[in-house]
TORGUVO-667416 format. One record per atom (N, C-alpha, C): residue in one letter; residue number from 1; x, y, z; atom name. Coordinates in steps of 0.001 Angstrom, whole numbers, padded with zeros to 6 digits. Each point is the difference from the previous one (the first is absolute). Example, Ala and Ser with C-alpha at 12.3 -4.5 7.8 and 13.67 -1.06 7.14 Angstrom:
BEGIN
   rest    nr         X         Y         Z   atom
      a     1    013190   -005690    007800      N
      a     1   -000890    001190    000000     CA
      a     1    000900    001200    000000      C
      s     2   -000350    001050   -000720      N
      s     2    000820    001190    000060     CA
      s     2   -000770    001090    000730      C
//
This chain:
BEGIN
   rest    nr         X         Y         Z   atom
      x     1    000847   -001174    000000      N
      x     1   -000847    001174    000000     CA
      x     1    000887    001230    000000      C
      x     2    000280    000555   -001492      N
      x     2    000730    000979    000207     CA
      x     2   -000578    001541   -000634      C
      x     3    000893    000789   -000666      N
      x     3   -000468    001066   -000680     CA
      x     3   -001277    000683    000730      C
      x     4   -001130   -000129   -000778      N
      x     4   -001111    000847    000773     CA
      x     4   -000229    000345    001399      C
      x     5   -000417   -001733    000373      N
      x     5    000097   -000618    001239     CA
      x     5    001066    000283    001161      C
      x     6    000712    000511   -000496      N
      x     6    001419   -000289    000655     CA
      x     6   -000051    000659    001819      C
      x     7   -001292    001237    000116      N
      x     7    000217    000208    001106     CA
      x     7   -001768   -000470    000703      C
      x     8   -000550   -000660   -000652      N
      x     8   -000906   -000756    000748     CA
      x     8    000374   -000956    000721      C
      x     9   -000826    000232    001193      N
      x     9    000899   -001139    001160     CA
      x     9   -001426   -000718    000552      C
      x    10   -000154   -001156   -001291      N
      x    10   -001475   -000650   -000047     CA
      x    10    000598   -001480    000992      C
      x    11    001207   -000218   -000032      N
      x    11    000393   -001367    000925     CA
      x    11    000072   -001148   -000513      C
      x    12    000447   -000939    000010      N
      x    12    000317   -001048   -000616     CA
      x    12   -000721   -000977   -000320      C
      x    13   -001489    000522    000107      N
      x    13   -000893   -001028   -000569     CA
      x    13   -000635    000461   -001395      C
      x    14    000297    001218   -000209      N
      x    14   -000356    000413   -001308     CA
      x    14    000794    000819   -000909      C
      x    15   -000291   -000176   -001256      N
      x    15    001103    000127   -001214     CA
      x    15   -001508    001197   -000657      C
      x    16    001013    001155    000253      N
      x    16   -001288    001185   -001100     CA
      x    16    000389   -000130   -001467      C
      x    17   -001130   -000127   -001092      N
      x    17    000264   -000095   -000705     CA
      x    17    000010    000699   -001170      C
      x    18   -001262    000987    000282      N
      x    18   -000021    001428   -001084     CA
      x    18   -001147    001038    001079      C
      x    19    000183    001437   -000557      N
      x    19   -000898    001209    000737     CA
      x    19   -000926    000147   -000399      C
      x    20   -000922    000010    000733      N
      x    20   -001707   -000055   -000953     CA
      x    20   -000385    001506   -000085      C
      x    21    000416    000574    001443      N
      x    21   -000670    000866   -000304     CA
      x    21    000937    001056    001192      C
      x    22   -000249    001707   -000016      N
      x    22    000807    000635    001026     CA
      x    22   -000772    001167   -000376      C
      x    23   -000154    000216    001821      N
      x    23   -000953    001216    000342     CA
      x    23    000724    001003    001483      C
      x    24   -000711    000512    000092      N
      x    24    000644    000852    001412     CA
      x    24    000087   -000538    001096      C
      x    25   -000501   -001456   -000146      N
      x    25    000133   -000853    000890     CA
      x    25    000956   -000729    000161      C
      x    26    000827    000350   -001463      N
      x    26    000940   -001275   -000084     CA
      x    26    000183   -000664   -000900      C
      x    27    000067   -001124   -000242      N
      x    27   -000393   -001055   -001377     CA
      x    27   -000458   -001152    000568      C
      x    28   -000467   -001027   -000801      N
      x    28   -000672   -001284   -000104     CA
      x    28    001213   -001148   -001260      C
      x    29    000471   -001095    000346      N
      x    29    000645   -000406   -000511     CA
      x    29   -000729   -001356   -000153      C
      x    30    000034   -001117   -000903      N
      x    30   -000376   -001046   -000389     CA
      x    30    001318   -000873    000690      C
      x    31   -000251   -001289    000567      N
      x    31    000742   -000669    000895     CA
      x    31   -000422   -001915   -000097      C
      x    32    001572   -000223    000516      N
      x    32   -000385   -001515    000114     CA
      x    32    000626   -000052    001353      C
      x    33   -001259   -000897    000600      N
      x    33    000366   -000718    001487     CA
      x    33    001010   -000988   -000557      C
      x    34    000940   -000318    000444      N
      x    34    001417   -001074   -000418     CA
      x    34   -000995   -001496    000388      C
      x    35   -000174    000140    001592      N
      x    35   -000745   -001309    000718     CA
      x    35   -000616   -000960   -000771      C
      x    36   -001166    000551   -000137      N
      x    36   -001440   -000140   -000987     CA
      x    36   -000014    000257   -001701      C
      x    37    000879    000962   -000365      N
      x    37   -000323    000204   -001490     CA
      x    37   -001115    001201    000052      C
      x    38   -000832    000295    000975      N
      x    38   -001020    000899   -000356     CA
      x    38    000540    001448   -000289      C
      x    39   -000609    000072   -001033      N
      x    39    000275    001404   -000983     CA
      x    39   -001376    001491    001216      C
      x    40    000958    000639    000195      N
      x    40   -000706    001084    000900     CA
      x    40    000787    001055   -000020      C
      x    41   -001053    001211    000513      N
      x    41    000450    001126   -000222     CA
      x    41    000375    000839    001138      C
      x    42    001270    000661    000317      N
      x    42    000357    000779    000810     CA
      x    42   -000030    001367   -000153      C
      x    43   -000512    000710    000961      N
      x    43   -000501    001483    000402     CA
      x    43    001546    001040    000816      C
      x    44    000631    000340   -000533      N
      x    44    001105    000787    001047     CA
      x    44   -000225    001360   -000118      C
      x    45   -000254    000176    001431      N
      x    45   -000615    001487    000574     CA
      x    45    001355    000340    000683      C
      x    46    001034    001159   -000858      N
      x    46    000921    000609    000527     CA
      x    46   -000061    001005    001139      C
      x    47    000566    000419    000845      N
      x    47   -000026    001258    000637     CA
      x    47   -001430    000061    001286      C
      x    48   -000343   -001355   -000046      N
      x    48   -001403    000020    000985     CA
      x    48    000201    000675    001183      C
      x    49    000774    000829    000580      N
      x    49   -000658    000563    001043     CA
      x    49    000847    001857   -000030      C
      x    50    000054   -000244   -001525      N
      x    50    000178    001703   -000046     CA
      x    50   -001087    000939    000013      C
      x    51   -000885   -000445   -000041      N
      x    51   -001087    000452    000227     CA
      x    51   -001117   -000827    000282      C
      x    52   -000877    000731    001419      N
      x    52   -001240   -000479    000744     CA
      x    52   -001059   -000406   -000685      C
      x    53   -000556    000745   -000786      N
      x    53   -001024   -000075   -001012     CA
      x    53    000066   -001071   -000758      C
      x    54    001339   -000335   -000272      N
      x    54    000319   -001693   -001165     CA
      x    54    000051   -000581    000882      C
      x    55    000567    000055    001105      N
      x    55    000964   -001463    000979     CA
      x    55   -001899   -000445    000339      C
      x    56   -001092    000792    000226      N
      x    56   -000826   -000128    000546     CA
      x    56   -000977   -001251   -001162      C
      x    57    000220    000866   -001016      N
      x    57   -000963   -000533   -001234     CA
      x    57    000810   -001622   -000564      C
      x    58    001049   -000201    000088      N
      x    58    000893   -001291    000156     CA
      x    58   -000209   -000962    001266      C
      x    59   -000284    000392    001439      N
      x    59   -000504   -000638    000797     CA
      x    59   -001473   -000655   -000032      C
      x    60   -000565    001183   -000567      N
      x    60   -001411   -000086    000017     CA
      x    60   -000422   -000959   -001595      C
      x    61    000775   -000007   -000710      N
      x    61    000156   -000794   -001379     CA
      x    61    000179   -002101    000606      C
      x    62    001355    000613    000935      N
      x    62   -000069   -001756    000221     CA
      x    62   -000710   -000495    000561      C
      x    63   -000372    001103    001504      N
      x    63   -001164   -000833    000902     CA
      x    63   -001174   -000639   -001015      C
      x    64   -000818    001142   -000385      N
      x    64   -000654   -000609   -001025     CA
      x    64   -000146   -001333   -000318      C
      x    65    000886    000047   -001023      N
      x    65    000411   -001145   -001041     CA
      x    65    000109   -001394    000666      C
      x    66    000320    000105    001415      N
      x    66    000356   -001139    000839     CA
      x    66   -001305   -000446    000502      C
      x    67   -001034    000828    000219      N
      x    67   -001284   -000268    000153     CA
      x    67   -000730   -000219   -001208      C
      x    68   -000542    000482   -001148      N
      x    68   -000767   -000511   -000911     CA
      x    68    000754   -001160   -000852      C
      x    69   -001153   -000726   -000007      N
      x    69   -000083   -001232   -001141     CA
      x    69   -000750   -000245   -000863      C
      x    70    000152    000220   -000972      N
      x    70   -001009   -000106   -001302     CA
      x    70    000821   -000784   -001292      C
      x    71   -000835   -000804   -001148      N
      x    71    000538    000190   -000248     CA
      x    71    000501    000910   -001516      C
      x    72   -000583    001001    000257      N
      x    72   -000356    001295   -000715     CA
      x    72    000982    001361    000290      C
      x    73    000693   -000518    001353      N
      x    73    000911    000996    000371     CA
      x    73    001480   -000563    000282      C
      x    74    000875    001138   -000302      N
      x    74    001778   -000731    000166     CA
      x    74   -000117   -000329    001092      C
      x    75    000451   -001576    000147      N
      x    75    000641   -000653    001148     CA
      x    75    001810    000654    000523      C
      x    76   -000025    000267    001098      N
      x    76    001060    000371    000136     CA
      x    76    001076   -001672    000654      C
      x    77    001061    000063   -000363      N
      x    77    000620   -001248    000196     CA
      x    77    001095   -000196    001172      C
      x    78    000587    001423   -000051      N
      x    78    000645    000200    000926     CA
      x    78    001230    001320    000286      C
      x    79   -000318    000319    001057      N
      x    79    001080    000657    000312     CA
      x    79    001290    000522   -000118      C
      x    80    001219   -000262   -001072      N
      x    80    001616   -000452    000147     CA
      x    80    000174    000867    001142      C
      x    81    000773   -000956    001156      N
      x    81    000533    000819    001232     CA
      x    81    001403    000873   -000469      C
      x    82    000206    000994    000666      N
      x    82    001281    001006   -000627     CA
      x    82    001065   -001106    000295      C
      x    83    001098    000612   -000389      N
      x    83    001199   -000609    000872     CA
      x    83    000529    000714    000683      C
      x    84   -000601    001237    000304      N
      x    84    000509    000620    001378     CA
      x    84   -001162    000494    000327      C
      x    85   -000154   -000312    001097      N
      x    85   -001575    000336    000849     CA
      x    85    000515    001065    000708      C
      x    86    000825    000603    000183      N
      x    86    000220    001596    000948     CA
      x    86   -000095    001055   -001227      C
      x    87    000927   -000200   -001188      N
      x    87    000137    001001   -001064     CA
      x    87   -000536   -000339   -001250      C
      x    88   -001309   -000501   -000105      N
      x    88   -000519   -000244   -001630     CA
      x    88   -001079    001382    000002      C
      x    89    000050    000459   -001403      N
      x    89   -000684    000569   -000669     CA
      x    89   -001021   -000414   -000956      C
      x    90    000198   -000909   -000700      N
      x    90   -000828   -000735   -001054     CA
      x    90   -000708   -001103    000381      C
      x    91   -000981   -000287   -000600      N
      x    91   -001093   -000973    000457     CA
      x    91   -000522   -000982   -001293      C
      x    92    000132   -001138    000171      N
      x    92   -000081   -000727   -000887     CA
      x    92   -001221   -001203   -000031      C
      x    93   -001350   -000024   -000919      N
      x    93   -000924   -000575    000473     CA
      x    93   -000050   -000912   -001016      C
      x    94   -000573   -001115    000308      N
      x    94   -000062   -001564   -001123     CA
      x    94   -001198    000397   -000313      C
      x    95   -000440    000130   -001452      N
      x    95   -001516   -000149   -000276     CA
      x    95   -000393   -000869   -000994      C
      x    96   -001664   -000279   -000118      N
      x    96   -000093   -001240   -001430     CA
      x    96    000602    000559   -000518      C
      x    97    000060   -000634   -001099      N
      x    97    000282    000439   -001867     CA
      x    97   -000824    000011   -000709      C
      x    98   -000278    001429   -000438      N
      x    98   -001284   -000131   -001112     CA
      x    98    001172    000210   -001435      C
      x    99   -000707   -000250   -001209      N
      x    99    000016    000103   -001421     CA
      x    99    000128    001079   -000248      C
      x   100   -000809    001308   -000074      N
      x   100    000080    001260    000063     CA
      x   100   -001231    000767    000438      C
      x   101   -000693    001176    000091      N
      x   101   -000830    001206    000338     CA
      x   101   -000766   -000162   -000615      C
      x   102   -001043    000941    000502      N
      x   102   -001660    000060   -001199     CA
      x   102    000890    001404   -000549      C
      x   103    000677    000927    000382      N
      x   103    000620    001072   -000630     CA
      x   103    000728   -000191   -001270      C
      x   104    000616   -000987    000288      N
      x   104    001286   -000573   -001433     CA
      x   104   -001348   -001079   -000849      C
      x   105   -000735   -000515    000319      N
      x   105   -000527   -000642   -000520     CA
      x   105   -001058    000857   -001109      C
      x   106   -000260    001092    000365      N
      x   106   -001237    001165   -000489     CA
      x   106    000743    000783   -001071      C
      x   107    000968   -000288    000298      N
      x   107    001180    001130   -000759     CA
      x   107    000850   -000575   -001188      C
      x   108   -000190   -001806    000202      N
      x   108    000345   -000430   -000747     CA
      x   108   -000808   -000336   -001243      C
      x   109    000474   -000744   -001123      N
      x   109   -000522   -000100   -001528     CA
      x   109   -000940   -001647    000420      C
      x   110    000326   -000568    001459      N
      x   110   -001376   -001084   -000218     CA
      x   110   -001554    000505    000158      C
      x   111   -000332   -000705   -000697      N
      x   111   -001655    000425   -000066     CA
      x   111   -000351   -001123    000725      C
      x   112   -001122    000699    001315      N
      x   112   -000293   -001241    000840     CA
      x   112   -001851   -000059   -000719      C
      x   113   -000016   -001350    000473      N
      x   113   -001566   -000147   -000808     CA
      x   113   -001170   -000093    001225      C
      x   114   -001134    000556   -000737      N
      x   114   -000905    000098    001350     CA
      x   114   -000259   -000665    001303      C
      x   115    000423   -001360   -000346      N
      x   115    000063   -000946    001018     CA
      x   115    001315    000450    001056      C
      x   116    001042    000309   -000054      N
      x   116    000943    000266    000560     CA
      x   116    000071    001451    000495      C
      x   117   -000568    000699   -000656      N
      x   117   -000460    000804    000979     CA
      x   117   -000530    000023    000910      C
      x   118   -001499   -001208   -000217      N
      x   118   -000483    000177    001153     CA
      x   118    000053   -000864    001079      C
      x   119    000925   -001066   -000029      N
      x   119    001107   -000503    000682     CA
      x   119    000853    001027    001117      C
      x   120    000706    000705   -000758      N
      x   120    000898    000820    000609     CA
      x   120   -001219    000491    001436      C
      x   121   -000712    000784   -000734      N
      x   121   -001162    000963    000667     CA
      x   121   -000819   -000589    001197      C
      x   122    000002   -001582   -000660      N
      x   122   -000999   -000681    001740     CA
      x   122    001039    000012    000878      C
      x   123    001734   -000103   -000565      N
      x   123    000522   -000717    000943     CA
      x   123    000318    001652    000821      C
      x   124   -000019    000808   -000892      N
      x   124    000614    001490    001123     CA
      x   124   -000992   -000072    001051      C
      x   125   -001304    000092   -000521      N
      x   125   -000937    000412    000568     CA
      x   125   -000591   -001274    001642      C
      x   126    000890   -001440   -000221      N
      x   126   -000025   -000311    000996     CA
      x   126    000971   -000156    000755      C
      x   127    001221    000370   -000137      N
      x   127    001118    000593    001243     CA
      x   127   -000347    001045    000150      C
      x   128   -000658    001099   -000263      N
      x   128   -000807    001294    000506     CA
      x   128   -000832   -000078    000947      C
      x   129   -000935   -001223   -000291      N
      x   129   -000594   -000184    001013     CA
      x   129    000601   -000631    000788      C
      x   130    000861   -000812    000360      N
      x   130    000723   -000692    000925     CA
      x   130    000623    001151    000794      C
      x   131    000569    000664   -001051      N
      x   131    001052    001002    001350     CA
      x   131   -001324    000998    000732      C
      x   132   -000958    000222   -000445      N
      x   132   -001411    000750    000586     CA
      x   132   -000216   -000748    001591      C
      x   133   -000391   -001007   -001234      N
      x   133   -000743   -001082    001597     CA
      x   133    001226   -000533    001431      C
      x   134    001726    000405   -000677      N
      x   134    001057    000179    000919     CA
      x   134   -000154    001137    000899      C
      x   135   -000807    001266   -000654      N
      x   135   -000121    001134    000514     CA
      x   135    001523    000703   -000451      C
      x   136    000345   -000232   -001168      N
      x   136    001371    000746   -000601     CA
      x   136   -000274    000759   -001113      C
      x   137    000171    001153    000120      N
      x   137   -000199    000866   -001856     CA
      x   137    001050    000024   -000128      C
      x   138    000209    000027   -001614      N
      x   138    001517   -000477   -000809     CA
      x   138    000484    001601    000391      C
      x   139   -000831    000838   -000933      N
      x   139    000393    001670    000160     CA
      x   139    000806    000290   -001401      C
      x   140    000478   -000952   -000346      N
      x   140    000778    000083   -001415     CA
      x   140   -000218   -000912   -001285      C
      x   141   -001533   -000225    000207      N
      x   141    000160   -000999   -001135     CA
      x   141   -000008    000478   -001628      C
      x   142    000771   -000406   -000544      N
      x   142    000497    000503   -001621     CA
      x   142    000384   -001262   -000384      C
      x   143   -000116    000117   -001657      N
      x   143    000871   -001176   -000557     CA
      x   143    001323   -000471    000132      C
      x   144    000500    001169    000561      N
      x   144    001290   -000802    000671     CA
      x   144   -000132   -000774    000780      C
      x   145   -000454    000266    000857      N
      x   145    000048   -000617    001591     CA
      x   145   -001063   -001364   -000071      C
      x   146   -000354   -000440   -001437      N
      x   146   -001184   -001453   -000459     CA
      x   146    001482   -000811   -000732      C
      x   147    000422   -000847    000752      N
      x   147    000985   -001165   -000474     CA
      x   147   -000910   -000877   -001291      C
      x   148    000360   -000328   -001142      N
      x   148   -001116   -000733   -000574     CA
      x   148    001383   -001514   -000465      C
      x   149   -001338   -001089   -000143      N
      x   149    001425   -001206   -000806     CA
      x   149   -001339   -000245   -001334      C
      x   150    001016   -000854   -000806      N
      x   150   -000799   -000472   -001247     CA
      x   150   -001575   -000572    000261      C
      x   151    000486   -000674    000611      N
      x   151   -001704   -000684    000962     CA
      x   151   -000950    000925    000302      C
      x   152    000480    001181   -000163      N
      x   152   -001376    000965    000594     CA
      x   152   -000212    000540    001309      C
      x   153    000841   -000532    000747      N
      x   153   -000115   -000117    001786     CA
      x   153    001043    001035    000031      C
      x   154   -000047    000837    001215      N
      x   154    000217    001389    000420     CA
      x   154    000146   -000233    001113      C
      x   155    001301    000960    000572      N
      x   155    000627    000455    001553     CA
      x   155   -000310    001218    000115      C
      x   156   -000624    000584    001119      N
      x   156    000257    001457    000215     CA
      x   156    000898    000178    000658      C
      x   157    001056    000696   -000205      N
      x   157    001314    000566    000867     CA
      x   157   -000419    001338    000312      C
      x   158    001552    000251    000557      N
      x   158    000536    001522    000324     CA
      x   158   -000819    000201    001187      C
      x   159   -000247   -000220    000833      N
      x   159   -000766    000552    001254     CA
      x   159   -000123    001036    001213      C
      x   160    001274    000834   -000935      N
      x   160    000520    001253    001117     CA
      x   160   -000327    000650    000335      C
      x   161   -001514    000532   -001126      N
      x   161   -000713    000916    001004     CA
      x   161   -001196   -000465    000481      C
      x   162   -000091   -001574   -000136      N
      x   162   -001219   -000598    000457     CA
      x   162    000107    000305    001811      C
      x   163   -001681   -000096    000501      N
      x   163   -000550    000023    001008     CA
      x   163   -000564   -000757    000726      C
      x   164    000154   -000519    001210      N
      x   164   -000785   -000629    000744     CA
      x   164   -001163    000573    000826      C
      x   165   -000963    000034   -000091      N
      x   165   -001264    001293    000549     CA
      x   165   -000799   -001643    001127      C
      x   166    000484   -001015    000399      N
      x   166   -000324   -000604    001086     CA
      x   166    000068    000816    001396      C
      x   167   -001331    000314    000176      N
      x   167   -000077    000763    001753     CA
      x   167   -000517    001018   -000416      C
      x   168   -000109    000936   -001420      N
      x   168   -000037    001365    000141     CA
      x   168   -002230   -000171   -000287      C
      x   169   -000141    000868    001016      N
      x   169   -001804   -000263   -000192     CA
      x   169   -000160    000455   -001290      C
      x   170    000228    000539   -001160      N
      x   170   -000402    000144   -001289     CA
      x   170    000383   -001113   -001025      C
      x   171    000526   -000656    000716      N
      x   171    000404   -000991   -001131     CA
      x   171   -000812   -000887   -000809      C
      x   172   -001600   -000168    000233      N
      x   172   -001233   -000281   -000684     CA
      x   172    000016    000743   -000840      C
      x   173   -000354    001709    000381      N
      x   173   -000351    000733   -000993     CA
      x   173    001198    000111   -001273      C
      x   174    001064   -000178    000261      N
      x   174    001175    000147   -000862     CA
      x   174   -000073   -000748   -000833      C
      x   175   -000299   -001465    000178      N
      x   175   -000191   -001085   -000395     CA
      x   175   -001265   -000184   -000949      C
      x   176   -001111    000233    000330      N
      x   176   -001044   -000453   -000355     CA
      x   176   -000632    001417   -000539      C
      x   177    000448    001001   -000086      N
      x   177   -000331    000965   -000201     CA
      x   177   -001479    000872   -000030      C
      x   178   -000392    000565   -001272      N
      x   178   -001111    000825    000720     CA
      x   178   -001466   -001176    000517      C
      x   179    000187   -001290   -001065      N
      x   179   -001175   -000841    000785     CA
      x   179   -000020    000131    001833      C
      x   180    001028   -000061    000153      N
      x   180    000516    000001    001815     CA
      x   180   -001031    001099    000692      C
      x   181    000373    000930   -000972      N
      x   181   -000279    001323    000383     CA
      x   181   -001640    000509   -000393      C
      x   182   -000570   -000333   -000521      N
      x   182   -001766   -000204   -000494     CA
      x   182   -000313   -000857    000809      C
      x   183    000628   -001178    000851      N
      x   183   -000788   -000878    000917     CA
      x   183    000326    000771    001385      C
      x   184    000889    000731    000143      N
      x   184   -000162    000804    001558     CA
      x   184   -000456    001500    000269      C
      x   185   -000477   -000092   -001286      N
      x   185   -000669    001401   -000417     CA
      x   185   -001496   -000335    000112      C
      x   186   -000716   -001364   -000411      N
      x   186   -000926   -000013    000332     CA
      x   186   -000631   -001015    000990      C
      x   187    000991   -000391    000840      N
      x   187   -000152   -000760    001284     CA
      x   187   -000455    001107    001206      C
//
């Protein structure tokens, strides 16, 4: 693992193998577990605690992820521990592997046929409801953040500015919206 890779410190169970993608978060690299063979994708979040506002939205990203299960949403796989637990900066997360985005996919020259559309569309529309009935709003959902594979089946990622609204008394009305609100209007 050299050249690109060279200062990812993913650990000796995985070999990165190309960059999918790089945002202000960082990048996303395509990966092989050595162990297993499983082809997965790693998340490295540089600089996590230069600022509160990220270190927060990165905490609040894994807790998450460690709690929901769908399977409509990225499984997170694991952790890589630093190799120095007093002085690390970077944060390195195991995630599935999707194929590519509903973004790259929309943008690209395939023409999807009605059926696969509406494939794609039941399946958003029921990890939506899953993360609902979790009591989690995504807060960012875009075609980026919809993992898609050939099969039709979809991950929602990116969860940084998602919310947990468990405990807060509006969280019906947020949820269920103005119906919520016409039944305590005329109760």
């Amino acid at each position: 693992m050299g050249g690109q890779f060279a200062d990812w410190e993913v650990g000796a169970d995985y070999e990165c193998i190309k960059v999918l993608g790089q945002g202000s978060y960082g990048a996303v690299c395509s990966a092989n577990h050595k162990p297993t063979g499983r082809k997965v994708a790693i998340k490295r979040m540089v600089g996590v605690f230069e600022d509160e506002i990220d270190c927060k939205r990165i905490l609040r990203e894994i807790n998450l992820l460690r709690k929901l299960s769908h399977p409509y949403v990225i499984n997170i796989i694991d952790v890589i521990e630093p190799k120095d637990l007093e002085h690390f900066d970077s944060l390195y997360v195991v995630l599935e592997l999707a194929e590519s985005d509903l973004k790259k996919v929309i943008k690209s020259a395939i023409h999807l046929q009605i059926k696969h559309i509406q494939t794609v569309v039941y399946n958003l529309l029921c990890a939506v409801k899953y993360l609902h009935s979790a009591t989690v709003i995504h807060r960012d959902l875009k075609p980026a953040n919809v993992l898609v594979n050939e099969d039709c089946t979809v991950k929602i990622c990116d969860f940084g500015l998602a919310r947990s609204i468990t405990g807060l008394a509006s969280s019906g009305m947020i949820l269920q919206g103005r119906r919520f609100a016409k039944e305590k209007a005329g109760s």
